[in-house]
KETI-577278 format. One record per atom (N, C-alpha, C, O): residue number from 1; residue in one letter; atom name; z, y, x. Coordinates in steps of 0.1 Angstrom, whole numbers, plus 2048, in hexadecimal, padded with zeros to 3 digits. Each point is the difference from the previous one (the first is absolute). Last residue first. Layout:
REM KETI-577278
NODE num residu atome  zz  yy  xx
NODE NUM      a    CA   Z   Y   X
...
This chain:
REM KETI-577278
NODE num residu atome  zz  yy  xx
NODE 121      x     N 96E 949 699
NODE 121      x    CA 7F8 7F9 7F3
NODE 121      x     C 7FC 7F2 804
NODE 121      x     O 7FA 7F9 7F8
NODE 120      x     N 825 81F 824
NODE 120      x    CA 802 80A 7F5
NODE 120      x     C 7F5 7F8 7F1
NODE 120      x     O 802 801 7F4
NODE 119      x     N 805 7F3 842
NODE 119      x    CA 806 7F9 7EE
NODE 119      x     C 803 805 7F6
NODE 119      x     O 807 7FB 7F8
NODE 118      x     N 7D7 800 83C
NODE 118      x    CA 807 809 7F7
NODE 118      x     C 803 7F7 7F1
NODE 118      x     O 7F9 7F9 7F9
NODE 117      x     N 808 7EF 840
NODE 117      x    CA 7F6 805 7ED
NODE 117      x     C 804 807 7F9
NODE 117      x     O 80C 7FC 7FD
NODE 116      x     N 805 805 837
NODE 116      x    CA 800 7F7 7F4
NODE 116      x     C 7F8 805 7F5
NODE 116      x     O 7FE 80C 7FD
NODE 115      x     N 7EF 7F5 832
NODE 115      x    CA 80E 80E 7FA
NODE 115      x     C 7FF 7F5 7F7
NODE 115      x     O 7F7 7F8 7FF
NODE 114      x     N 7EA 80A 82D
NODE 114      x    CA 804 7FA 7F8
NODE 114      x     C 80B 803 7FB
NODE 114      x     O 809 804 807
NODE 113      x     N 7CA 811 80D
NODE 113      x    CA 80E 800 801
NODE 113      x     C 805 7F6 7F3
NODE 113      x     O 7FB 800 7F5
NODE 112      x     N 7D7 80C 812
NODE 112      x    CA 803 7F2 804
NODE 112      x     C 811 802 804
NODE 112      x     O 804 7F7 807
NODE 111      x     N 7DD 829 7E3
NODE 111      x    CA 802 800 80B
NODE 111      x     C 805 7F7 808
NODE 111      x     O 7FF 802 80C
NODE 110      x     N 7FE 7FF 7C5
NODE 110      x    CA 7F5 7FF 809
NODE 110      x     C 7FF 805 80A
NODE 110      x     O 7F4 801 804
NODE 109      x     N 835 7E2 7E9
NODE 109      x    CA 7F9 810 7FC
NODE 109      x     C 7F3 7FF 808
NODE 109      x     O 7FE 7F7 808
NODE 108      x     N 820 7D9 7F0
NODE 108      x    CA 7FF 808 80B
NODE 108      x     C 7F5 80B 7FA
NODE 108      x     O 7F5 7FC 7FC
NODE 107      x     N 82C 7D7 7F4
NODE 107      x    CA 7FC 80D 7FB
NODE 107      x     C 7FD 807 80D
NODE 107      x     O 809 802 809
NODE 106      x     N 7FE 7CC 801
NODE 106      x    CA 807 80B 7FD
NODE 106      x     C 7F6 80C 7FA
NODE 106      x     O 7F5 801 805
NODE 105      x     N 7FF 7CE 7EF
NODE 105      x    CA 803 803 80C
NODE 105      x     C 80C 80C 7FE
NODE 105      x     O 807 800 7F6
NODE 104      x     N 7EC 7D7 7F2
NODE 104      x    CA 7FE 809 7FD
NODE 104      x     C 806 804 80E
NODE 104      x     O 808 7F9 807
NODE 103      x     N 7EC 7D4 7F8
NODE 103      x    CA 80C 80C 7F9
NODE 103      x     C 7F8 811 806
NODE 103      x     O 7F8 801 809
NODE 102      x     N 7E7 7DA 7F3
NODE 102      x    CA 809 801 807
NODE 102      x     C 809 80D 7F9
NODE 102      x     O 7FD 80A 7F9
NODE 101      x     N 7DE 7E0 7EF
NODE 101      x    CA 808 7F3 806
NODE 101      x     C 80B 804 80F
NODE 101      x     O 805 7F7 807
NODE 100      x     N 7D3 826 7E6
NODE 100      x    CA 806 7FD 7FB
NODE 100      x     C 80F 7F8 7FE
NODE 100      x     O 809 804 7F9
NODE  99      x     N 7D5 7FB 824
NODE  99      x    CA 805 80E 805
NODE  99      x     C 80C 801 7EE
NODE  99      x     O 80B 805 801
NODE  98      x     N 7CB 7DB 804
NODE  98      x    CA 80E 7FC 809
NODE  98      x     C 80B 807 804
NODE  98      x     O 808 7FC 807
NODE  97      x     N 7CE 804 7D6
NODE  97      x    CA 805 80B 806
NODE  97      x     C 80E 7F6 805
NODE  97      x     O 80A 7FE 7FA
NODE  96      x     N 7D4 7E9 7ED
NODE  96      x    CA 7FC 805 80B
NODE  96      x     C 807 80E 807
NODE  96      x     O 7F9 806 809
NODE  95      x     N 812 7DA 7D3
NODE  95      x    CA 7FA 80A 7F9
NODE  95      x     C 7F8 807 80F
NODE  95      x     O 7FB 80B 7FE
NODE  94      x     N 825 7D0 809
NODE  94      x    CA 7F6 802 7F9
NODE  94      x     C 7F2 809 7FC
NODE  94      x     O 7F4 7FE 801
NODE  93      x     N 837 80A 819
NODE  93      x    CA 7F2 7F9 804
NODE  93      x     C 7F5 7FB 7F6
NODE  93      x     O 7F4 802 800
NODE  92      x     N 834 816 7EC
NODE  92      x    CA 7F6 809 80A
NODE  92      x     C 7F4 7F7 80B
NODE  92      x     O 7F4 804 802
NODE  91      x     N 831 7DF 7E8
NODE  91      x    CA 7F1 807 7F5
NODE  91      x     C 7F6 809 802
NODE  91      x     O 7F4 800 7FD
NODE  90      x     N 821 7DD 827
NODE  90      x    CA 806 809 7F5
NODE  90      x     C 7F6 804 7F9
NODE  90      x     O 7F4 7FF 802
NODE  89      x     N 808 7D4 812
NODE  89      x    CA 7FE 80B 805
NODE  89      x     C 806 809 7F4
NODE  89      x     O 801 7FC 7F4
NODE  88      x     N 803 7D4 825
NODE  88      x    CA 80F 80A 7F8
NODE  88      x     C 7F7 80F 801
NODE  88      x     O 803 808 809
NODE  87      x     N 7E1 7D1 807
NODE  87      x    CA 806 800 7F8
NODE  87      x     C 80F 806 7F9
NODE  87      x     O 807 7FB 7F7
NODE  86      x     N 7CC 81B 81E
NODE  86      x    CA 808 7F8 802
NODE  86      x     C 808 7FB 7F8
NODE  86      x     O 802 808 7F7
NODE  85      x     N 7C8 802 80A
NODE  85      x    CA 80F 808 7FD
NODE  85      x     C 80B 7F8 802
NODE  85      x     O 7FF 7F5 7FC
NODE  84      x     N 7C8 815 803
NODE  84      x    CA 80A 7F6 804
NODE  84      x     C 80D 801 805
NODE  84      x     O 802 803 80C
NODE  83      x     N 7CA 7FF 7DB
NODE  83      x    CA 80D 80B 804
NODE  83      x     C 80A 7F9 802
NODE  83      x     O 804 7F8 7F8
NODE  82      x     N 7C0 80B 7FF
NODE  82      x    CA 80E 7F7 7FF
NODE  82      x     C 80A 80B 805
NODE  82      x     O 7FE 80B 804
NODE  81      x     N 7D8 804 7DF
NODE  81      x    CA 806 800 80E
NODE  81      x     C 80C 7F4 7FF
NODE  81      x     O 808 7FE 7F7
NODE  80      x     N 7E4 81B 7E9
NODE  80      x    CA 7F9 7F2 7FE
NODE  80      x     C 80B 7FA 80E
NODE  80      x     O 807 7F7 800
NODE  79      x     N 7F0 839 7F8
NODE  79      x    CA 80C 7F6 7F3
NODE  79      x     C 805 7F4 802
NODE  79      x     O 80B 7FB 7FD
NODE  78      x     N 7C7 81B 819
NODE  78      x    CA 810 805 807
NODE  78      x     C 810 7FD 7F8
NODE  78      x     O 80B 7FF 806
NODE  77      x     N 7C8 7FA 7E6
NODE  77      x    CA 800 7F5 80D
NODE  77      x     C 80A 803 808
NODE  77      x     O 806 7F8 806
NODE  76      x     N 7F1 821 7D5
NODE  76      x    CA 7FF 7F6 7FB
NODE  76      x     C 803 7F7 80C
NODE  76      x     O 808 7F6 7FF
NODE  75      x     N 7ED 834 80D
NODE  75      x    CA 80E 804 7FB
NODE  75      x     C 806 7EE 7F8
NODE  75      x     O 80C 7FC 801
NODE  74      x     N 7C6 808 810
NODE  74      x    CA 809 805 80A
NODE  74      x     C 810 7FD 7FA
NODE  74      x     O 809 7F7 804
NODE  73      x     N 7D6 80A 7DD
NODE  73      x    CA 7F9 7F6 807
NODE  73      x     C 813 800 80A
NODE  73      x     O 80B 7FB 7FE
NODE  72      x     N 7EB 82B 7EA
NODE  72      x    CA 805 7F9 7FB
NODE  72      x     C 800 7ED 805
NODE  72      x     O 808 7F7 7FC
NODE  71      x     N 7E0 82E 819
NODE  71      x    CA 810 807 7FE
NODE  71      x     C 809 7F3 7F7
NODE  71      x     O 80B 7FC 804
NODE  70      x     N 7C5 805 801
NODE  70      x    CA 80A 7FB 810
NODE  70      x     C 80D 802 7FB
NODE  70      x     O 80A 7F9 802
NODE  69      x     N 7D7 813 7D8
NODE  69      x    CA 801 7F8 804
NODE  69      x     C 808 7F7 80D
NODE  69      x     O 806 7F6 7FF
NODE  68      x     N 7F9 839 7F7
NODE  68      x    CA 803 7FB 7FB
NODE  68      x     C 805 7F3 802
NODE  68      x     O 80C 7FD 804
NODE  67      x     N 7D5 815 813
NODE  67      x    CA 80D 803 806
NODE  67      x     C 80C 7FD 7F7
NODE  67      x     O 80B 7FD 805
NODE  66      x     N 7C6 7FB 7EF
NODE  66      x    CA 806 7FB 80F
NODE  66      x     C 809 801 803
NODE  66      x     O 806 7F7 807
NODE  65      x     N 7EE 82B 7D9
NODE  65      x    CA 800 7F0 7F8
NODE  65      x     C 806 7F5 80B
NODE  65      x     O 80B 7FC 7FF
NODE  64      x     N 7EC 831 813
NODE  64      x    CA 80B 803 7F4
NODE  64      x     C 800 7F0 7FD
NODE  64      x     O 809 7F9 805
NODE  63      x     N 7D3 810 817
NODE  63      x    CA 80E 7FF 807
NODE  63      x     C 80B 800 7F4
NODE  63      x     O 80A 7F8 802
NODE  62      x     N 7C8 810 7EC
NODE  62      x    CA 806 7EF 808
NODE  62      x     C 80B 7FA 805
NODE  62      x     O 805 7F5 7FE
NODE  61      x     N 7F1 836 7F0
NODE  61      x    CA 802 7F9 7F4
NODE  61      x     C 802 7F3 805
NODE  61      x     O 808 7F8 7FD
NODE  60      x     N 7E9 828 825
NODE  60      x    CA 80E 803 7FA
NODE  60      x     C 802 7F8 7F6
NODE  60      x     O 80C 7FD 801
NODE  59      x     N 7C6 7FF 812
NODE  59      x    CA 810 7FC 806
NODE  59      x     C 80B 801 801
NODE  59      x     O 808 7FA 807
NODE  58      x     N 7D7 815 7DC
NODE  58      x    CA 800 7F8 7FE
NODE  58      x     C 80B 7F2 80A
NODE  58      x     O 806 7F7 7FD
NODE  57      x     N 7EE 839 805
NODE  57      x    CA 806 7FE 7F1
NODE  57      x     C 803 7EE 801
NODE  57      x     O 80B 7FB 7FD
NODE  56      x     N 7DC 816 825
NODE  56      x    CA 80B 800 809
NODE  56      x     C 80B 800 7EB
NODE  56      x     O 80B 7FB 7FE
NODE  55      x     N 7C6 7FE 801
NODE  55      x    CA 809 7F6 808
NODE  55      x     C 80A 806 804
NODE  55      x     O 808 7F7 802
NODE  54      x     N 7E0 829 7E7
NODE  54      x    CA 803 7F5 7F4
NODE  54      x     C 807 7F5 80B
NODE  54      x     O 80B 7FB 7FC
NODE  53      x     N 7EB 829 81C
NODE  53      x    CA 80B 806 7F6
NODE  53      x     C 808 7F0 7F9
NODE  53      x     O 80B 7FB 800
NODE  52      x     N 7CC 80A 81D
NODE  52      x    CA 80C 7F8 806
NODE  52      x     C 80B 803 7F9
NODE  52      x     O 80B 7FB 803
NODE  51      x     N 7C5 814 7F1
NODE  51      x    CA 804 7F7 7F8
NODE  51      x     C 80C 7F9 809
NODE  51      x     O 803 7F4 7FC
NODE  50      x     N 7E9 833 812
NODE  50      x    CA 808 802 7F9
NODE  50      x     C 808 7F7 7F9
NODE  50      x     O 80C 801 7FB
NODE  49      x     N 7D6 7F7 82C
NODE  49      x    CA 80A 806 801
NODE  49      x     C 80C 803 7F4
NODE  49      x     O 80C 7FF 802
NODE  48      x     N 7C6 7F3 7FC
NODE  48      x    CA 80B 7F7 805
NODE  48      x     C 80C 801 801
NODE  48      x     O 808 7F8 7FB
NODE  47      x     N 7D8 82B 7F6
NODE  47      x    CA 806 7F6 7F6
NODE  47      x     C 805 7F6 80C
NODE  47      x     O 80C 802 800
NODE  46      x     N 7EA 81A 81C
NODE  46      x    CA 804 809 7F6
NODE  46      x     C 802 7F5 7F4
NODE  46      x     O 80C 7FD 7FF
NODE  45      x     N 7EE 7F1 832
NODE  45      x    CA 7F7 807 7F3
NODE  45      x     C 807 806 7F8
NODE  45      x     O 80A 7FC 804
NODE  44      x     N 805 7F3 826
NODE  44      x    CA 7FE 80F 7FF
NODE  44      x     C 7F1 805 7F4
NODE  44      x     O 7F8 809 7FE
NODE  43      x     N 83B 7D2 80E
NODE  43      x    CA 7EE 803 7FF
NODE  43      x     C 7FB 80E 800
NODE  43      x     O 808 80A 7FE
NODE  42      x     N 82B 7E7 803
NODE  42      x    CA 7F3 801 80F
NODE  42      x     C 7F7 801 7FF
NODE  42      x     O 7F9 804 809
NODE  41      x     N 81E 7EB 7D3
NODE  41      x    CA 806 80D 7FF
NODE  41      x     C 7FA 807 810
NODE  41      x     O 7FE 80C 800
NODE  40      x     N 7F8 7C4 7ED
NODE  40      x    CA 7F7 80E 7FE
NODE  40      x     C 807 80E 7FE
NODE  40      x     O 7FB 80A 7F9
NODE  39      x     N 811 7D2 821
NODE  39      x    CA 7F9 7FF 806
NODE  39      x     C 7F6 80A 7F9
NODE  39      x     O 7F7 807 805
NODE  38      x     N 837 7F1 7F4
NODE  38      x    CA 7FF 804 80B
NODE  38      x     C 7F1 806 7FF
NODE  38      x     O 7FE 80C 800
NODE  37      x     N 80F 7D8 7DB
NODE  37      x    CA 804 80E 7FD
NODE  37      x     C 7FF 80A 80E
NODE  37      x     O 7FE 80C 7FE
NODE  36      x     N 7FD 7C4 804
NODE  36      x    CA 7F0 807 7FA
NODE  36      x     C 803 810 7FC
NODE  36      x     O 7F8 808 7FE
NODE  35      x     N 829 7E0 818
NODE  35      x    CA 7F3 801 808
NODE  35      x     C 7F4 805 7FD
NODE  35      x     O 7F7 807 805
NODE  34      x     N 831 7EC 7E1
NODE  34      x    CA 806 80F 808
NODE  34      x     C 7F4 803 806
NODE  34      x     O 7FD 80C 7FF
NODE  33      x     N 7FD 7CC 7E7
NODE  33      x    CA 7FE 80F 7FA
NODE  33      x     C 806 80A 809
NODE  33      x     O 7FB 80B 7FF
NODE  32      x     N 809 7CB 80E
NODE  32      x    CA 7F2 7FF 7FD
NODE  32      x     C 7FC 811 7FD
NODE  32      x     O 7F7 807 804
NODE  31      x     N 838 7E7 802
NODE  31      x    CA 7F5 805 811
NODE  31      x     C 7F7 804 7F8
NODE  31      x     O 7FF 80C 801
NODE  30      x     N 816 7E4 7DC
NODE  30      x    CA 806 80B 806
NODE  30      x     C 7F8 806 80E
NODE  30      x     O 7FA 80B 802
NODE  29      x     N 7FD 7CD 7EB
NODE  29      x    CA 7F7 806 7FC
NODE  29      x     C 809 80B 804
NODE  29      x     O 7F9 805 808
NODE  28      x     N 81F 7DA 80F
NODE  28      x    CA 7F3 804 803
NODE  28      x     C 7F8 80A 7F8
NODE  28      x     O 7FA 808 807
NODE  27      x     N 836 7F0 7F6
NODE  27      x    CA 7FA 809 809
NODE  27      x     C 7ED 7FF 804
NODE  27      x     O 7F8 809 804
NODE  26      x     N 81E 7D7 7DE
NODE  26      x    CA 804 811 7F7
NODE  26      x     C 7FA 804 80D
NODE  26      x     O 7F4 800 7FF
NODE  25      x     N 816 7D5 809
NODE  25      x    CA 7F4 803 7FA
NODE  25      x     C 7FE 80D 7FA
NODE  25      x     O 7F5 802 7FB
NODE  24      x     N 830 7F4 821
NODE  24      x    CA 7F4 801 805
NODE  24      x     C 7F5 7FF 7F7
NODE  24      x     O 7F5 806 804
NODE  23      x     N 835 7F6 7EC
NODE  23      x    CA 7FC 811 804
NODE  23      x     C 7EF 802 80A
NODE  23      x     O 7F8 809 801
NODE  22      x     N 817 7CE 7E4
NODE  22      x    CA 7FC 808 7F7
NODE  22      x     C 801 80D 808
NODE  22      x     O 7FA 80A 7FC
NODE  21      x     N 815 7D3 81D
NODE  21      x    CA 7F2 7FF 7FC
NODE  21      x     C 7FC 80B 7F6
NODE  21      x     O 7F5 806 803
NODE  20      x     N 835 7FA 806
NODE  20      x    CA 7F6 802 80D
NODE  20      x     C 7F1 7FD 800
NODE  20      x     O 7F7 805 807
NODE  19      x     N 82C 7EE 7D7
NODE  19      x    CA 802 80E 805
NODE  19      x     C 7F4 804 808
NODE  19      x     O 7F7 808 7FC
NODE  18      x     N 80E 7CD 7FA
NODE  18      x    CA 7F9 806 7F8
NODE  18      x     C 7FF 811 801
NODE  18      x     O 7F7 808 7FE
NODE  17      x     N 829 7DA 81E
NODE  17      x    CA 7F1 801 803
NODE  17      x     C 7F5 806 7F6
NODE  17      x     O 7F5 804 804
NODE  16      x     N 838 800 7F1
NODE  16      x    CA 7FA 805 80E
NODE  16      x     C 7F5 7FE 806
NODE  16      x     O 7FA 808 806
NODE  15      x     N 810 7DC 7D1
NODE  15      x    CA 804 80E 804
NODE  15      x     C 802 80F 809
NODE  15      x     O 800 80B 7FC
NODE  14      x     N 802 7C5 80D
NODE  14      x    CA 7F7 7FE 7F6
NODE  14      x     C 7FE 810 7FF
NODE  14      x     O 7FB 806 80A
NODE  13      x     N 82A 7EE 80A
NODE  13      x    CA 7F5 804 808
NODE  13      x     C 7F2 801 7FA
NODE  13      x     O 7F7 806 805
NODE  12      x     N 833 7F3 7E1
NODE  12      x    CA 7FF 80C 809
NODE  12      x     C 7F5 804 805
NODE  12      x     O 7FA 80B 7FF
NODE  11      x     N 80E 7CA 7ED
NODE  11      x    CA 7F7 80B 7FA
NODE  11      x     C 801 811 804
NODE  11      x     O 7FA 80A 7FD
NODE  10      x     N 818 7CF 81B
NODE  10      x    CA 7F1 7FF 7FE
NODE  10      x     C 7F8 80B 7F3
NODE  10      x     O 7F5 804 7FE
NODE   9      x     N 83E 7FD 80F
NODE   9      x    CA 7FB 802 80E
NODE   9      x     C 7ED 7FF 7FA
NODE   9      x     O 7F9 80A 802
NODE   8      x     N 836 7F8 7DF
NODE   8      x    CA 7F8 7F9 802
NODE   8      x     C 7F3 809 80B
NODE   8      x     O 7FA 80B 7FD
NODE   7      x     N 832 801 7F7
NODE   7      x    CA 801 7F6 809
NODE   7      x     C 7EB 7F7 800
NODE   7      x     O 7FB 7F8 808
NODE   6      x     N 827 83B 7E0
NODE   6      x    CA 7F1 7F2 800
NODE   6      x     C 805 7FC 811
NODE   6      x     O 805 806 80A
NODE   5      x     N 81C 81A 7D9
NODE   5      x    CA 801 7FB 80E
NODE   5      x     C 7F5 7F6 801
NODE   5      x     O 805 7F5 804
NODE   4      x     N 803 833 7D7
NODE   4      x    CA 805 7F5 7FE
NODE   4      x     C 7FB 7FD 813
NODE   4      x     O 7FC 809 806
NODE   3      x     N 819 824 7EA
NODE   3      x    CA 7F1 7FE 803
NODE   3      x     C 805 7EF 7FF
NODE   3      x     O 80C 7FE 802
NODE   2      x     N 81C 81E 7F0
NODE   2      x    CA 7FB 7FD 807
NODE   2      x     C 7EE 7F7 7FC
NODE   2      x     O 7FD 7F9 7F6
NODE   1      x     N 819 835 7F2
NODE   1      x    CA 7FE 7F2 7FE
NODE   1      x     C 7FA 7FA 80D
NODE   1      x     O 7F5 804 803
C-alpha cells in the first residue's frame, strides 16, 4: 500500500524540532548517570564501589525507556516528512522502489552468465 505523500511543511518541522529537543533532553540525565556510574566504578571504597551495580541497573532501564521513547518520536517525524513526486509518477514511485517501474531485465545465474529462464516449472 502506497505511504500517503504530506505536503504540510509546518508540522513537519514542528516535529523535528520536537525530535531534537526531546534527544537533547534525554542525553543529559544519561551523561548524569554514565558519570556517576564512571566515578563510583573508579572509587576505591569497597561500598562505593559496589553500589555502581545498582546505577549502572539503572542506566540500562533508562537507556531502554529513552530509546524507546526517541524511537517513536523519530520514526513519528520521519512520516511527517514532505515528499515530492512527479506528476505521471508510477506506482513503484510511489511506494518508494523506482526499480519497480522498469521492464524486467534478462534472466542472469549467479555467475552473472546470462541463459534464458528455466521452464520446466
Amino acid at each position: 500500500m502506497p505511504r500517503s505523500a504530506p505536503t504540510d511543511r509546518v508540522a513537519y518541522r514542528h516535529l523535528l524540532r520536537r525530535s531534537r529537543w526531546l534527544t537533547a533532553t534525554v542525553a543529559v540525565p544519561f551523561a548524569l548517570l554514565a558519570t556517576e556510574l564512571i566515578s563510583r566504578a573508579l572509587s576505591d571504597d569497597p561500598s562505593t564501589h559496589a553500589s555502581a551495580a545498582f546505577v549502572f541497573f539503572q542506566l540500562g532501564v533508562y537507556s531502554i525507556l529513552a530509546g524507546v521513547a526517541l524511537w517513536f518520536t523519530w520514526r513519528r517525524s520521519f512520516r511527517a516528512r514532505p515528499v515530492v513526486l512527479a506528476h505521471d509518477a508510477q506506482p513503484g514511485t510511489i511506494m518508494g522502489v523506482p526499480e519497480l517501474d522498469a521492464p524486467a531485465g534478462r534472466h542472469s545465474t549467479l555467475s552473472g552468465s546470462a541463459e534464458p529462464p528455466p521452464r520446466r516449472w
